[in-house]
N, C-alpha and C positions, 0 to 999 in steps of 0.2 A: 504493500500500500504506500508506502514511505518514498518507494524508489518509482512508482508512481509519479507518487504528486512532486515527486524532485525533477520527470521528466515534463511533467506540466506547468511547473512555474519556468523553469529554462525556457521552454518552447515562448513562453508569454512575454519574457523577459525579451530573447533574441529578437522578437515582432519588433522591440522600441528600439533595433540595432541602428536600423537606416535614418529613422527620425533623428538619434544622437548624432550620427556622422553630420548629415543634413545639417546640423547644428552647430558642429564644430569647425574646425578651419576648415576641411576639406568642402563643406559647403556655402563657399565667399564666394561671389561671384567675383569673376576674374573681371581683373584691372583693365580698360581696352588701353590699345596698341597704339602711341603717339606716334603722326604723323605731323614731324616741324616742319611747313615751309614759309621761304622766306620769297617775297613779290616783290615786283614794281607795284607803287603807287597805282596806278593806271588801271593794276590786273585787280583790284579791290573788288570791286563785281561783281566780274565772272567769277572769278575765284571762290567767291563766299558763295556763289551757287552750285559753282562745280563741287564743293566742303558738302554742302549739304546734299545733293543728289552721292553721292561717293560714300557718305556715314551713311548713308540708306541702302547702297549695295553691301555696304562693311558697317555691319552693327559695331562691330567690335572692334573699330579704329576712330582715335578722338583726332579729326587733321586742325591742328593750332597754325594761324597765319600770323606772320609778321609783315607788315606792311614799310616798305621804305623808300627812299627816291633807285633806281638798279645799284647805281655804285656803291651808295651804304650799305643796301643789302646784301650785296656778294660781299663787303668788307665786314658786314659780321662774321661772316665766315674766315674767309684770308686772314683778318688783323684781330678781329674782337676775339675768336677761336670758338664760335659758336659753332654745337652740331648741326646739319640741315638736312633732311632728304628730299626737298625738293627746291630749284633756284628758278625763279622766274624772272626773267630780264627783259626790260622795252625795249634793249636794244643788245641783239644779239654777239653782237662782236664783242662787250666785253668780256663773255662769257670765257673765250681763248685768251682776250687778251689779260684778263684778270688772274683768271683762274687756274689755266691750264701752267705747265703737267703736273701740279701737286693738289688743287684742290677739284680740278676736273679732266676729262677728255674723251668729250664728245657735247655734243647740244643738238636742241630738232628747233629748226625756224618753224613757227608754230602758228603767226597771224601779225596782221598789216596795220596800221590805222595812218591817219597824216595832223599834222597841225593848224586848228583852228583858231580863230578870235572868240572866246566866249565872254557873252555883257548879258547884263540882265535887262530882258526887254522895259521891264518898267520902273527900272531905277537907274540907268545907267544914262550916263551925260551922252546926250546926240543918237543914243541908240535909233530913233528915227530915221537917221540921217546918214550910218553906216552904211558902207557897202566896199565890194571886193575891190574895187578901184579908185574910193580915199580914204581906207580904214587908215593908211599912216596918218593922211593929216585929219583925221578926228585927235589921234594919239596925239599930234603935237601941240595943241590946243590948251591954252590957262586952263586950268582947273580940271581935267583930264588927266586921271591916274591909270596906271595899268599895272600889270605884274607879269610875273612866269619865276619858275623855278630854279632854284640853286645849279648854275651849270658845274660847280666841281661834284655835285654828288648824286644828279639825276640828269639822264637826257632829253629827259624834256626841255631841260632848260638851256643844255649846251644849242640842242635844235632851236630854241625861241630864237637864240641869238641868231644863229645861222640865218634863220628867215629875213630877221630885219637887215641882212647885208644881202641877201640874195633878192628883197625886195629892191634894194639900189638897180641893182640889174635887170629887172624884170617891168620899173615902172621908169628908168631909165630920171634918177635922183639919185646927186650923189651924196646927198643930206642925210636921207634918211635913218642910215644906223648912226650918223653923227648926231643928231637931233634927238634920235630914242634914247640911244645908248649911251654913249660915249659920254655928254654932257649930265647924263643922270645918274653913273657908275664909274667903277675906276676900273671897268674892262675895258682892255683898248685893241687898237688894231696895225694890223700892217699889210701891204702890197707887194706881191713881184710875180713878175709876168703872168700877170693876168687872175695869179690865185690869192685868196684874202686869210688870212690866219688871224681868229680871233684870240686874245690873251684873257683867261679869265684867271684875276691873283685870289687869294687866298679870304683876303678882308676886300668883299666886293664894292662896301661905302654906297650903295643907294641913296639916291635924294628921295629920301620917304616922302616930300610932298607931291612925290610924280609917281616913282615906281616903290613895288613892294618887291619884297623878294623870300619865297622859304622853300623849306628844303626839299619838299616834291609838289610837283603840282596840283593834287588835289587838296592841299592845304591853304589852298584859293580859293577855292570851290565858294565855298559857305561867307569869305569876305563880299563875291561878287551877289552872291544868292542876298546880303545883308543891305546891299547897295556902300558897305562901305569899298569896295573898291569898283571901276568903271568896266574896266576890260583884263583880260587874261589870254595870256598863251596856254593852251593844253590840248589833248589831243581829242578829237575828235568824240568817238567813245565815250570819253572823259562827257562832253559838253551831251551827248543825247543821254547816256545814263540818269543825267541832274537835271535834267531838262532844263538845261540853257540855250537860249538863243545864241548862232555864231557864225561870223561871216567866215565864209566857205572861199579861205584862201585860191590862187590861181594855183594849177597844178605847178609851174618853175618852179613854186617857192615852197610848193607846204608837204615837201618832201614824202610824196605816195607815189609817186608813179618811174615805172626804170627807165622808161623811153626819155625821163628828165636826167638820167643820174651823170652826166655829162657834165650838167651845169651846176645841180647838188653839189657835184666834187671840189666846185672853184673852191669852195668855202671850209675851213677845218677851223677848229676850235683845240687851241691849247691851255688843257685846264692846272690847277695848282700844282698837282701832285707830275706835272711835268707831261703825261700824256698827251697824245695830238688826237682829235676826231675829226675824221672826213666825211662830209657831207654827202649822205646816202639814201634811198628810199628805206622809211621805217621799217623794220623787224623786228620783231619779240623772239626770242630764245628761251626754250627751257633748259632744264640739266639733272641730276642726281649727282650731288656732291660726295667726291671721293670719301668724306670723313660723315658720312651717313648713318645714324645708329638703325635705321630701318631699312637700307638700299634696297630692298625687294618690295616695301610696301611703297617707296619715292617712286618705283619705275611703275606701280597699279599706277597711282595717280597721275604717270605721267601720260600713261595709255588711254586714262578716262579720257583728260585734256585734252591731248592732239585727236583723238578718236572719234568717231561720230557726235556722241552723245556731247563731246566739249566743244565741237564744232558748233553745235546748236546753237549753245549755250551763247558764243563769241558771236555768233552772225545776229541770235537775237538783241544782243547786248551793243548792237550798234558797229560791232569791231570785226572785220572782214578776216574769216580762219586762211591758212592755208590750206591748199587742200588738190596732191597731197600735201602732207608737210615735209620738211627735207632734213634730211640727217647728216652729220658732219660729224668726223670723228671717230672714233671706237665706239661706234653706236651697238646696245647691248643686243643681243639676239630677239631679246624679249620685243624689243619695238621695228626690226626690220620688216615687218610683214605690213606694220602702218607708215612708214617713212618711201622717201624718198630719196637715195642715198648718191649724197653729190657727183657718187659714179653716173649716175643715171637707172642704177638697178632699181627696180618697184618691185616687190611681190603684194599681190594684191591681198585686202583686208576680211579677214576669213570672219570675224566676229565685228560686230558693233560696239558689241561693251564686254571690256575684260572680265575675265571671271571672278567672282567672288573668295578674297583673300581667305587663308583654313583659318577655323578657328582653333586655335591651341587647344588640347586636348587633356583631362583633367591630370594630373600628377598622379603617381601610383597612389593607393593607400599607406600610410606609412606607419605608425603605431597606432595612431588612435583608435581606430576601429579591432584590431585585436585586442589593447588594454580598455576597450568600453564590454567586448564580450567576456573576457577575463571579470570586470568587477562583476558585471551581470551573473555567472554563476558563481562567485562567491555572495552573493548576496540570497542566490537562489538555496546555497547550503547555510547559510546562518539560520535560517526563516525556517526549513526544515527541523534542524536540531533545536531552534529555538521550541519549536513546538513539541518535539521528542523528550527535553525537558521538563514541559509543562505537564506532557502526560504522565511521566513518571512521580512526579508530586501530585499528581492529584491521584 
């Protein structure tokens, strides 16, 4: 009877086995999977939509965005020693020329935009009165402010510059980057045969009662949406995302088209840190940084991005995808079936959207659940003797 009821309280006991596991560490729900990357200003977004469609294919991946002008962002990496698994660049060439051979080597040109005038139709001075052919001289106007972004740390703003010299040539004034520029900052310039090298120093000295200046472009955004500033250089994208009104540059100057890049070239910009950039049609770059703590889940997300599903995302978002997109470099195996590779090899795109990342798989059991069965049958023999005592006194 005894050895009975000893096999009946076990049996009852082992039933609460899985509930206590359940209970103890083995049953946490695991930590999801941090995906760092770091953007341009510009890719703000897309990006935060491509996070969201992407944590919806991968419950179990949290993607954290840092937003910053390209140059600071790849120098979190390079100088600040920040890890990244995925690099977003406005403009693709610094991606080699920053980064490669120690923090990367390869990149996919990924999508296009060009440089606009954005003002805010109903707070900005003369907004009426703008258009593609006197947007300079709205700008040169008493009491007409405008801005664009720090040229040593985002390309947007080395581009703004470029434009206002490239407008000299296209509106046939040789005032114009003297008038914008020069007279309002301590960027200066010089000539020889025929090609214009901007200097942009360190301490840029703005005349804040004309222009503004910060360190990526969309940190405009919200002065022009306030009416406290007039006008803005930014991209394109940038200006329909925010719904800004914005004069729609001539293609010579607002660097999107290659049949221009001829005359783009005249112009290069040398910024603090000693670099030269030559005046190019826009391209954005991504990457997977060498010093990646998640390199397998950087190269999902980079697949999302250039992939159909990211392509949507950029063409609904105002910003023209490549497509295909084109791969440079030791491009990983994982992306040459979506790229285009500067040989000219394509293989064409088997899937729409990347598979869903595994989910890590629980840890063995380790003592707990033997030392939770273990106390359970010594509990189930005290309870017995306990009672085998009591009968013998009574």
């Amino acid at each position: 009877m005894e050895r009975r009821n000893l096999v009946v309280i076990v049996v009852a006991l082992l039933a609460c086995v899985p509930v206590v596991a359940l209970c103890g560490p083995l049953g946490k729900a695991e930590d999801p999977q941090r995906l760092k990357v770091f953007h341009a200003g510009s890719l703000s977004v897309p990006f935060e939509e491509a996070e969201r469609d992407f944590e919806a294919l991968h419950p179990a991946v949290d993607v954290q965005r840092e937003s910053h002008g390209s140059v600071a962002a790849i120098r979190q990496i390079t100088d600040v020693g920040k890890s990244g698994d995925v690099l977003g660049s406005a403009d693709y060439a610094l991606i080699p020329g920053m980064m490669y051979p120690e923090f990367a080597d390869w990149y996919v040109r990924f999508a296009t935009n060009d440089i606009v005038l954005a003002y805010n139709v109903e707070k900005s001075h003369y907004a009426r009165e703008i258009t593609p052919e006197n947007w300079y001289e709205i700008l040169r106007r008493d009491g007409v402010t405008f801005g664009f972004s720090n040229p040593n740390l985002d390309p947007c703003g080395y581009r703004s510059v470029m434009v206002c010299q490239l407008a000299e040539l296209r509106y046939n004034d040789a005032q114009i980057f003297d008038d914008l520029i020069l007279k309002n900052t301590a960027i200066t310039i010089s000539e020889e045969n025929g090609t214009y090298v901007i200097q942009t120093p360190e301490q840029l000295e703005p005349n804040t009662g004309k222009v503004t200046i910060r360190p990526k472009e969309v940190d405009l955004t919200a002065l022009v949406d306030a009416g406290g500033l007039d006008y803005y250089f930014v991209y394109r994208s940038v200006a329909v995302q925010h719904g800004l009104s914005f004069v729609d540059l001539p293609d010579e100057i607002d660097l999107s088209k290659v049949e221009y890049a001829d005359i783009y070239k005249k112009v290069k910009v040398q910024t603090a840190d000693g670099n030269t950039k030559t005046g190019k049609p826009i391209v954005y770059g991504i990457t997977v940084p060498t010093n990646a703590e998640n390199p397998e889940l950087g190269l999902e997300f980079v697949r999302f991005v250039i992939g159909e599903s990211g392509q949507k995302i950029f063409a609904d978002k105002g910003q023209p995808p490549i497509v295909p997109p084109v791969g440079s470099g030791n491009v990983p195996e994982e992306l040459k079936s979506l790229v285009l590779l500067e040989s000219g090899k394509h293989t064409p795109t088997p899937s729409t959207t990347p598979p869903p990342t595994s989910t890590p798989t629980p840890e063995e059991p380790g003592f707990e659940a033997p030392c939770a069965i273990a106390g359970l049958v010594g509990i189930a023999y005290l309870i017995l003797r306990r009672r085998r005592g009591k009968g013998e006194k009574e």
